[in-house]
C-alpha positions as CSV (number, residue, x, y, z in Angstrom):
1,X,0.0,0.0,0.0
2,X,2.7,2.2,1.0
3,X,4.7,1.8,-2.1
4,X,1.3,2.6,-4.1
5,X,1.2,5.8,-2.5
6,X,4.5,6.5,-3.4
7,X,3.9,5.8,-7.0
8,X,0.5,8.0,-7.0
9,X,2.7,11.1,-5.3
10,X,5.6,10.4,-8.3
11,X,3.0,10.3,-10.8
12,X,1.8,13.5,-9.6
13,X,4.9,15.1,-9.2
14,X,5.9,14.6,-12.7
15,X,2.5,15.5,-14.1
16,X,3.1,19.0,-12.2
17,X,7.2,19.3,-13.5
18,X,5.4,18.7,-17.1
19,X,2.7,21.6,-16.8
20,X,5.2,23.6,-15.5
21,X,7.5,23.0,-18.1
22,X,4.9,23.1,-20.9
23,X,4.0,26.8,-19.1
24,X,7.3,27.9,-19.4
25,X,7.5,26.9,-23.1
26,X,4.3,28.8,-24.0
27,X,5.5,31.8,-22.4
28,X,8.6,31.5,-24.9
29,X,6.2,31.2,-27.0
30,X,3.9,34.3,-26.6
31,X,7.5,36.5,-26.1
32,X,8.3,35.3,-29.3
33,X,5.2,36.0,-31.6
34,X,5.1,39.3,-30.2
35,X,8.0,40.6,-30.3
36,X,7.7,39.5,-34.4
37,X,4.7,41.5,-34.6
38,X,5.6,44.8,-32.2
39,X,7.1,47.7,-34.6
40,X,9.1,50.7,-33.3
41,X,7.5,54.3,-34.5
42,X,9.2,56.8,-35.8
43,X,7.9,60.4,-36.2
44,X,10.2,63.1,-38.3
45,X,12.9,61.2,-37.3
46,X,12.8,60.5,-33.8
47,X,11.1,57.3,-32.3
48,X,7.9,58.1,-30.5
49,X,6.5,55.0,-29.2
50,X,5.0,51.4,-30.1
51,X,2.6,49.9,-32.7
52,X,2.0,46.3,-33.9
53,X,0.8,44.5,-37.0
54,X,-2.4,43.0,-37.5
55,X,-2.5,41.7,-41.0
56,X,-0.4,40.2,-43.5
57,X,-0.3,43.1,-45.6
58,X,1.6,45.2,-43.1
59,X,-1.2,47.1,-41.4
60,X,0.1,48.8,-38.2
61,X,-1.9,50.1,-35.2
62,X,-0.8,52.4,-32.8
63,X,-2.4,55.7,-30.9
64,X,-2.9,58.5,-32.4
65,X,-0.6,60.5,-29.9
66,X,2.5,58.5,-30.9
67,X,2.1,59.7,-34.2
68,X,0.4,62.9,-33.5
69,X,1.5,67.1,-34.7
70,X,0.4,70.2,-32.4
71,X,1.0,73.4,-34.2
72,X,0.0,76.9,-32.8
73,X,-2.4,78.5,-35.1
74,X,-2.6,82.1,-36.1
75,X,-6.1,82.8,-33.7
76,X,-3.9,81.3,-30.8
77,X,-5.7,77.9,-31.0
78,X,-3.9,74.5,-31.9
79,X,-4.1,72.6,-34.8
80,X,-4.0,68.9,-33.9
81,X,-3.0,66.3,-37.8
82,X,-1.0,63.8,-38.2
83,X,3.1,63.8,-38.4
84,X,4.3,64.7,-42.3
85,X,6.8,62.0,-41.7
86,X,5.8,58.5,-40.2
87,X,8.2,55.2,-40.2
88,X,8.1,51.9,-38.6
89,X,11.0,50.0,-37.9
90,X,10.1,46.4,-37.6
91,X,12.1,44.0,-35.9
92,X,15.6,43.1,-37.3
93,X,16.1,47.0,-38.0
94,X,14.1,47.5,-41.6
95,X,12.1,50.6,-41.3
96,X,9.9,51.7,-44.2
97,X,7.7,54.7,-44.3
98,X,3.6,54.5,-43.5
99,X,0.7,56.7,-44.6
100,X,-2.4,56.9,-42.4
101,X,-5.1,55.1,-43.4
102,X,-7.8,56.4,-45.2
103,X,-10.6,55.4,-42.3
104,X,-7.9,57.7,-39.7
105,X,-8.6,60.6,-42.0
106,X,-11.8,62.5,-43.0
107,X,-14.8,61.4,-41.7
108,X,-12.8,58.8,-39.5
109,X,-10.1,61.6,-37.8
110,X,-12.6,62.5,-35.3
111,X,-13.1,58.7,-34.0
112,X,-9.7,58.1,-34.2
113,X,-8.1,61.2,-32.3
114,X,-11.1,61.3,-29.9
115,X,-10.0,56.9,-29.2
116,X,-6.5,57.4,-29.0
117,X,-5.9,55.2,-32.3
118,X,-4.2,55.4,-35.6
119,X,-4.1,52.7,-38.8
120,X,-1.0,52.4,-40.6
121,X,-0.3,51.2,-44.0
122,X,3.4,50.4,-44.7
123,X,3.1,48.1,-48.2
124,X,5.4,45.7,-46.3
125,X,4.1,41.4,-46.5
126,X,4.3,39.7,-43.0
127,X,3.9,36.5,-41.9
128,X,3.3,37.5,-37.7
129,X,0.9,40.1,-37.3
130,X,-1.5,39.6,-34.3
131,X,-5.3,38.5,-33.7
132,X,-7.3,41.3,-32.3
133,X,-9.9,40.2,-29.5
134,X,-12.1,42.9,-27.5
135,X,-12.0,44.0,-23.6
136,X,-15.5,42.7,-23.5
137,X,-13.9,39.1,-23.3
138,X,-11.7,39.7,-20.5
139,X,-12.5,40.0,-16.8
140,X,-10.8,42.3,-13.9
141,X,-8.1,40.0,-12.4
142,X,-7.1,38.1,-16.0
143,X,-3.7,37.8,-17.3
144,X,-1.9,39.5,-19.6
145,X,1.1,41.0,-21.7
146,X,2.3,44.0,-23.3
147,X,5.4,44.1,-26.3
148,X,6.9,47.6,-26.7
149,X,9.9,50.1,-27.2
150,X,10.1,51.7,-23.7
151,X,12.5,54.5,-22.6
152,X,14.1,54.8,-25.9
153,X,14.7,51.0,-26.4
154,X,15.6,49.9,-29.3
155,X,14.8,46.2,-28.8
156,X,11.3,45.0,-28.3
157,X,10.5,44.5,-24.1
158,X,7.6,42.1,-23.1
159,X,5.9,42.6,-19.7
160,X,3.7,40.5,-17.7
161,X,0.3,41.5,-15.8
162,X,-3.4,41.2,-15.3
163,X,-5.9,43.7,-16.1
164,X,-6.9,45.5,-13.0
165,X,-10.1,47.8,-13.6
166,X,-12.4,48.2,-16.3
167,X,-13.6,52.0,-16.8
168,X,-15.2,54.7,-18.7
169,X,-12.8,57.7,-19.1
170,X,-13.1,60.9,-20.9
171,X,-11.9,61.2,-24.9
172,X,-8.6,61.5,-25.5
173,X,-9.1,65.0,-27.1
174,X,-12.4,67.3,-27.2
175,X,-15.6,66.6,-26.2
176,X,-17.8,63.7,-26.8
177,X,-19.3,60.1,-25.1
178,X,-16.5,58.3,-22.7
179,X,-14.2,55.6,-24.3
180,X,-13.6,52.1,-22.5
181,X,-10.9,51.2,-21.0
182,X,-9.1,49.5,-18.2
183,X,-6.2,49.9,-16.0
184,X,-3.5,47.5,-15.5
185,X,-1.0,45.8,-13.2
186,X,1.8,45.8,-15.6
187,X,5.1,47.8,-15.9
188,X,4.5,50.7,-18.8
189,X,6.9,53.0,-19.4
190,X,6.8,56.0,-21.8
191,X,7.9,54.9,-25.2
192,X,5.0,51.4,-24.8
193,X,2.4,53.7,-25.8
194,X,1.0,52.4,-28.9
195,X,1.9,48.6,-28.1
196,X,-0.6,45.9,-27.6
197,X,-1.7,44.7,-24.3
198,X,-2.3,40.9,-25.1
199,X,-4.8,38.3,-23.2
200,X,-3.6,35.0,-22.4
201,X,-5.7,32.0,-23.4
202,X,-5.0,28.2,-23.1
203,X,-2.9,28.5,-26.2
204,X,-0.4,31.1,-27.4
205,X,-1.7,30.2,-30.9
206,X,-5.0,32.0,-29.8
207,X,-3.9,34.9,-27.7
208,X,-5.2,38.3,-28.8
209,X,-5.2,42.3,-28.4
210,X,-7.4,43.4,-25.9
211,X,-6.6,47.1,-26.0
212,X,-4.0,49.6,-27.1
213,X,-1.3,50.9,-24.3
214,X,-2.0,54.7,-24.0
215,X,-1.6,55.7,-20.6
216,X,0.1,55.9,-17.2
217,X,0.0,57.1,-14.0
218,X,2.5,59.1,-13.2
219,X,2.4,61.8,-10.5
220,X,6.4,63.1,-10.9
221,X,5.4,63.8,-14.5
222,X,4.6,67.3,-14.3
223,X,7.1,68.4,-11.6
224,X,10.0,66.9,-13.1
225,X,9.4,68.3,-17.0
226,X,9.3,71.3,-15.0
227,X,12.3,70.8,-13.5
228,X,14.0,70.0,-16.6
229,X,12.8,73.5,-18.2
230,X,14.1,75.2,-15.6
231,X,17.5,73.3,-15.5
232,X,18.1,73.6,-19.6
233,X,16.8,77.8,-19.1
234,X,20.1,78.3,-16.0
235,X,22.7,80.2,-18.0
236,X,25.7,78.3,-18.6
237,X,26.7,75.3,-16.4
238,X,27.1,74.6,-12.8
239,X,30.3,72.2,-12.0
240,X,30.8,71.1,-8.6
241,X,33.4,68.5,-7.7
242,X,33.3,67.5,-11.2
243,X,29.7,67.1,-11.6
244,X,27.6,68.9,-14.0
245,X,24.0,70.0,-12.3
246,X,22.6,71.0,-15.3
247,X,23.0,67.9,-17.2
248,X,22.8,65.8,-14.0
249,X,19.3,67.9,-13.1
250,X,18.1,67.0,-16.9
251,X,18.9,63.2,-16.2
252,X,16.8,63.0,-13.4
253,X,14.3,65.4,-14.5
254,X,13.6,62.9,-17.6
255,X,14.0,60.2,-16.1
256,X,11.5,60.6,-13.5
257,X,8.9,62.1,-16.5
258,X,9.3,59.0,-18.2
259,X,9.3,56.3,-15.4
260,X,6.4,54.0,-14.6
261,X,4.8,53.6,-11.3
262,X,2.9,50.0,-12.0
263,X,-0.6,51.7,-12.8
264,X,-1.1,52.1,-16.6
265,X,-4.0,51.7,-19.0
266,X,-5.2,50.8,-22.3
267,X,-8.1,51.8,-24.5
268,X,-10.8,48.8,-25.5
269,X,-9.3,47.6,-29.5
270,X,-12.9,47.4,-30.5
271,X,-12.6,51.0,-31.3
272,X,-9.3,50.5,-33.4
273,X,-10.7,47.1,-34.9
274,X,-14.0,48.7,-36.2
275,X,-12.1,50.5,-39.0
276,X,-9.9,47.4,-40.5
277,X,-10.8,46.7,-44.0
């Protein structure tokens, strides 16, 4: 009888070491797929955030504030458009220029710049692009995953969480009916915006897109640009024992700006997913 038991405790001891081992492999897995399908973004120039692909034509979605132009207008308002100059660099370094999809402009600018979303199309076949679900299908407390360019990154950084709080919050920009979205128990830092916050099924082969990182919380944010005003306005440079304040002061200035706390959000994709041909 005894040595029964010790066989049923084996067995189940090596069932566990096997579903631990297959977990580990799908997490390979998911890191994999999408970081093959999480591009870098590029506005005049200068990377801006995250975006990912979601067919096998080389459509690209990302927010419409990674790829966003504020210029003052003459009667002291703002005109809000699109970048002139958009690129994506996909992984492996290639980066190929994008124009905004006809449903983001015209009758389809308002949506997209009041969502917080913006369709690329980059002429560029590829074989991993990712399946977009909805936040309807997930629940407060699931699991999930980001892929993204943070903090100027120029390899693609995976993140784990679960999806915190589900939420109505105001339009991104003017006035209008609140958007969906949640909050999440994931590390986000700036430069993720744009990426896509994934939901983890039984199978890696049928994860998919739940939303579009957009925000953080972040209460150094406004101090510390503030402080790095000030610091780059001081006249000339303050060197004590061979340290330089002003640069230091920048440093630490951006780096708190940009720096996550662990509370971060997405919008729903249903808003981005409506406009896919």
């Amino acid at each position: 009888m005894r040595l029964h038991r010790l066989a049923i405790l084996a067995s189940i001891l090596a069932l566990h070491s096997t579903f631990a081992q297959m977990k580990v492999v799908d997490m390979k897995l998911r890191v994999k797929l999408a970081k093959e399908s999480t591009v870098r973004v590029f506005v005049n120039n200068q990377p801006s955030g995250s975006g990912f692909v979601v067919s096998s034509s080389g459509l690209v979605l990302t927010c419409f504030h990674v790829v966003e132009s504020m210029q003052p207008a003459p009667n002291g308002q703002t005109v809000v458009s699109y970048a002139k100059t958009i690129e994506v660099e996909f992984p492996g370094g290639v980066r190929v220029p994008t124009t905004v999809h006809a449903s983001c402009q015209n009758a389809g600018f308002l949506a997209a710049i009041s969502h917080d979303y913006c369709l690329l199309e980059t002429q560029t076949a590829r074989t991993s692009f990712l399946k977009l679900g909805s936040l309807a299908s997930v629940s407060e407390g699931d699991p999930i995953y980001l892929c993204g360019y943070p903090m100027g990154i120029a390899q693609p950084v995976v993140a784990t969480g679960m999806l915190s709080t589900k939420w109505a919050a105001p339009v991104y920009i003017g006035n209008g009916p609140s958007r969906s979205v949640a909050w999440l128990d994931i590390t986000m830092n700036k430069g993720n915006s744009g990426g896509p916050i994934i939901r983890i099924t039984d199978d890696p082969a049928n994860d998919n897109v739940i939303g579009i990182a957009t925000f953080g919380l972040n209460p150094f944010a406004q101090p510390a640009e503030t402080l790095v005003q000030v610091v780059q306005a001081f006249p000339g440079n303050v060197v004590i024992m061979g340290v330089d304040f002003k640069q230091f002061g920048t440093l630490i200035g951006s780096a708190l700006a940009s720096t996550s706390i662990g509370v971060n959000g997405c919008v729903d994709i249903d808003y981005a997913r409506k406009v896919l041909p």
